[in-house]
C-alpha positions as CSV (number, residue, x, y, z in Angstrom):
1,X,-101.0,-104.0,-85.7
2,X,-99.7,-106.7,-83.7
3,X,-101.4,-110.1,-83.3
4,X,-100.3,-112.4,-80.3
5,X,-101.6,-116.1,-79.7
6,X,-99.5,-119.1,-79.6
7,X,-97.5,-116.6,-82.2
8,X,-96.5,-113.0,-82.3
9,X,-97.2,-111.4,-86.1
10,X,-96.6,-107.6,-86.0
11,X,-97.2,-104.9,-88.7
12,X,-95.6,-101.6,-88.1
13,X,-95.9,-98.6,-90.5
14,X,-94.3,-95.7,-91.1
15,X,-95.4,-92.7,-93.1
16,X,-92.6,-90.7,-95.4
17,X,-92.9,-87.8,-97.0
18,X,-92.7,-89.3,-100.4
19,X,-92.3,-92.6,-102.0
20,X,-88.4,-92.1,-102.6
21,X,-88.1,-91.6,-98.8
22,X,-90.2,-94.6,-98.2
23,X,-88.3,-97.2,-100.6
24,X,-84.8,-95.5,-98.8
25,X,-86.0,-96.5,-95.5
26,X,-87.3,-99.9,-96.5
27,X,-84.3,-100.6,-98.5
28,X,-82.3,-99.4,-95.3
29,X,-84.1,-101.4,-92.7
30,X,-83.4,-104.7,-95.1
31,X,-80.0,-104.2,-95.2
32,X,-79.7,-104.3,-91.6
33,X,-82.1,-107.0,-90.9
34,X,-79.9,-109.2,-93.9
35,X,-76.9,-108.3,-91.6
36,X,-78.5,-109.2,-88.5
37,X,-79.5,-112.3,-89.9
38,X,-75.9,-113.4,-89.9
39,X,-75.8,-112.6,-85.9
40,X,-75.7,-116.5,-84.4
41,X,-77.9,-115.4,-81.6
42,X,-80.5,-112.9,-83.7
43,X,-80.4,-114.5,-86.6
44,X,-82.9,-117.4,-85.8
45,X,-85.6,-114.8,-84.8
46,X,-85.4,-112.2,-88.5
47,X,-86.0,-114.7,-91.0
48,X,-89.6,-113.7,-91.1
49,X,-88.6,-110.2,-90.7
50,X,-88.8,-107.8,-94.2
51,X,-89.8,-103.8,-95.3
52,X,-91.2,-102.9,-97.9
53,X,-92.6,-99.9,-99.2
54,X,-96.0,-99.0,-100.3
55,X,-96.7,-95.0,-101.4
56,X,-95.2,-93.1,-99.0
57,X,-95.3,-96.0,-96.0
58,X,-92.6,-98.4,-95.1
59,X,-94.0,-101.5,-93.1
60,X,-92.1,-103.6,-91.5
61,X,-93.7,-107.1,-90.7
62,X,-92.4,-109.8,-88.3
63,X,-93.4,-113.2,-87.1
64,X,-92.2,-115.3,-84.5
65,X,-92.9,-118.7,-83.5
66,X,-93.9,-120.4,-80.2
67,X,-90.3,-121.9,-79.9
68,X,-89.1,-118.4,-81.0
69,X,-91.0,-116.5,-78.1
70,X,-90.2,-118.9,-75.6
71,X,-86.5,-118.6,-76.3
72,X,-86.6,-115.4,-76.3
73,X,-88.4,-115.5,-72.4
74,X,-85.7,-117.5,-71.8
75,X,-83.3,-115.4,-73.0
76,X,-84.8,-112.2,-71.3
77,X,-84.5,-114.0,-67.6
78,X,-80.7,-114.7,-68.4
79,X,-80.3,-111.0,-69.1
80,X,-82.7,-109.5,-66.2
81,X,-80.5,-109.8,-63.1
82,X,-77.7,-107.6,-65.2
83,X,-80.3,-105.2,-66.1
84,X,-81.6,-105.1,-62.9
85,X,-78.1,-104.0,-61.8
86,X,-77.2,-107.2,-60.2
87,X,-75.7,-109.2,-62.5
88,X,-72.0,-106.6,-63.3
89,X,-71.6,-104.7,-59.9
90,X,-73.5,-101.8,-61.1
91,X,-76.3,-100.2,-59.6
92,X,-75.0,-97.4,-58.1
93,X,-73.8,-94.0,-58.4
């Protein structure tokens, strides 16, 4: 589910097979979302980031904050003339 106002909460789940496959992936996705904490430039935007595991689902739940989603706007129009081929000389073939 995803709910977007003035802030963005999203609630993603993901079905396993079992419970042990569910607590694995949940356990996994922490670890890299504790390591991409310590990123200076993601860091700000996965501190309310977490999994957890419930049965055989792992959710993974997010919120970001008005400052948080105009930053990352800001951030996205930096980046768009590169992706856009523009921005490193690339483009073509």
């Amino acid at each position: 589910t995803v709910k977007y106002g003035k802030t963005l909460e999203a609630s993603i789940g993901l079905r396993f097979a079992g419970e042990a496959s569910a607590k694995a992936a949940a356990d996994k996705l922490n670890k890299e979302i504790k390591e991409g904490a310590a990123n200076p430039m993601a860091g700000s935007y996965l501190k309310d980031v977490s999994a957890s595991a419930s049965g055989n689902d792992a959710v993974v739940t997010a919120k970001l904050s008005e400052d948080q989603l105009k930053s990352l706007g800001a951030l996205a129009q930096s980046f768009a003339p590169m992706m856009m081929g523009g921005g490193m000389g690339g483009g073509g073939f």
